[in-house]
N, C-alpha and C positions, 0 to 999 in steps of 0.2 A: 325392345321394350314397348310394353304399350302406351297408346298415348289416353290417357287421363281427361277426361271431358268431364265437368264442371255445368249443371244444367241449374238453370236459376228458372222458375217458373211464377209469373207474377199472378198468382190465386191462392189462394187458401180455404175458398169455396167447395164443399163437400161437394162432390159429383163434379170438379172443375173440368171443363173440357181443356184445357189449357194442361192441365196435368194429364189427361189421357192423351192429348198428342203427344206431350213432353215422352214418355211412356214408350208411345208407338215407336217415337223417332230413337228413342234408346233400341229400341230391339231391331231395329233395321242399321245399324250401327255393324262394321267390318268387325269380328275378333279383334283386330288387332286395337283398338279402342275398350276403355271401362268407360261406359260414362255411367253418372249417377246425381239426381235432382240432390241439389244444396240446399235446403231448409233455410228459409229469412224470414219466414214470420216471428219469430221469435228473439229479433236482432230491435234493441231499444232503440228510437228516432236518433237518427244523427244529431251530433251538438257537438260542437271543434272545443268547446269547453271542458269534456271529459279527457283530452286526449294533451290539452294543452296545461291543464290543472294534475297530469299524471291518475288520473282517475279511471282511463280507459277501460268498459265493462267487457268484459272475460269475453261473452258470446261475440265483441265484434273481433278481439284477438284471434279466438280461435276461427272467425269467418277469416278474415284475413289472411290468416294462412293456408286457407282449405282454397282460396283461390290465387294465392300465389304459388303455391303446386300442382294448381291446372294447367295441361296444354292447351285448351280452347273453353270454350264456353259456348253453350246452346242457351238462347234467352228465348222463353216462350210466353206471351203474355196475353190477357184479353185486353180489351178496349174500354176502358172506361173515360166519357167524354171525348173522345177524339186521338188519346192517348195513353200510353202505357201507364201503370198501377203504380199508386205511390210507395206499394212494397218494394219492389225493382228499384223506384229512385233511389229510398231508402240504402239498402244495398250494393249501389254504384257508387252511392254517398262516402257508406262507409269504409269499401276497398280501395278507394281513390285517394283516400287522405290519411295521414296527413299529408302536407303539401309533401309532393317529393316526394312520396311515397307510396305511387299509384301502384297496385299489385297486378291491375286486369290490363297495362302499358305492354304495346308488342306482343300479344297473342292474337292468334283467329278466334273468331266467333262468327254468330247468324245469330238473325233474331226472326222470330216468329210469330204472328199476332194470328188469335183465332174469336171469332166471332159467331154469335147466332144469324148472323147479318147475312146479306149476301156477298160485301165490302170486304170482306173478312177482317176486320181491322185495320183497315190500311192508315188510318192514320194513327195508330197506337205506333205501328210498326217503322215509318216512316219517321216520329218525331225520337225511339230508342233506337233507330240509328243513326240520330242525328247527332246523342248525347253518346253513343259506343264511340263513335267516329271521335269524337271532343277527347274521351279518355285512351284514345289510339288503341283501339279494339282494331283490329282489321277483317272488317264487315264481308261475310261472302255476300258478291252482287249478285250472282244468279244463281238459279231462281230466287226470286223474290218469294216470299212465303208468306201469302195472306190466308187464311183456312176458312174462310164463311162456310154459312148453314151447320155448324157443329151440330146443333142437337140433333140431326140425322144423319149423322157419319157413324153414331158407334150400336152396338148389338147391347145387349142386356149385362155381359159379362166386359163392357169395356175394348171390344175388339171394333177395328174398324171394320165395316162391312160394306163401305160405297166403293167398287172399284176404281174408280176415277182417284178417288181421296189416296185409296192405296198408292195408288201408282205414282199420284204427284209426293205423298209422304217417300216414298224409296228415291223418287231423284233429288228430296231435299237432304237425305242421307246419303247419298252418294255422293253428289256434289259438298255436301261438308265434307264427309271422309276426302275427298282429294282435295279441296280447299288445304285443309290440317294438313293434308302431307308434303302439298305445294312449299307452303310455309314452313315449317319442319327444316327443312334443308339450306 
């Protein structure tokens, strides 16, 4: 069977480079994997008041379970202040809870921060996985995946086109694909 990857992508910014990695890294992905970006912009601010008053809004229900039948998770985020996007928080917010009932607990993931920088986000990246690690996400270590200078990695039609980019994006797919399968078993 295949394994289900679940990609959370912290932008919603038209032309997001964060969504054309998220993109890339899908199609460098083994067959044996579906993965496909999970839409959160659309998921209402967390409040433990909906959830605890029976009110819980439909879009977090049906998120919550769109990632509790993920095998892994790809987090792909830009940098904003030093740190990943309050949509991602958002998001982690609301599959983590209620208490007891974390849904993203014991799967793999990576997380990926991209940048116009040359830093590539490293502290966006650094501070979600400090919080995956908290919701016991099990963080692939290597490569670390920081992606600076985005705006010159891709062509007119979205394709990357730095060879260096290429090469480092296929060994952050391959090392997930055997992460997931490590785990898996």
């Amino acid at each position: 069977m295949k394994k289900q990857i679940a990609v959370i992508v912290g932008s919603q910014r038209r032309g997001s480079f964060s969504r054309k990695i998220a993109q890339a890294l899908i199609n460098l992905l083994p067959d044996t994997f579906v993965a496909n970006i999970v839409e959160i912009g659309h998921l209402p601010i967390f409040d433990q008041d909906y959830d605890d008053d029976g009110a819980t809004p439909e879009a977090w229900s049906e998120f919550r379970k769109t990632i509790a039948k993920a095998d892994a998770f790809l987090f792909v985020t830009p940098e904003y202040n030093r740190s990943y996007t309050a949509l991602i928080k958002n998001a982690l917010d609301i599959a983590s809870r209620p208490y007891g009932q974390n849904v993203w607990a014991g799967k793999p993931g990576a997380a990926i921060s991209v940048s116009v920088g040359k830093i590539g986000g490293f502290g966006a990246n650094r501070h979600l996985q400090q919080v995956l690690s908290f919701l016991n996400i099990y963080i692939m270590p290597q490569p670390e995946a920081y992606i600076g200078n985005a705006a010159e990695l891709f062509d007119a039609n979205n394709h990357v086109v730095d060879p260096s980019a290429s090469r480092f994006l296929q060994a952050i797919a391959e090392a997930f694909a055997a992460w997931v399968e490590k785990l898996s078993h």
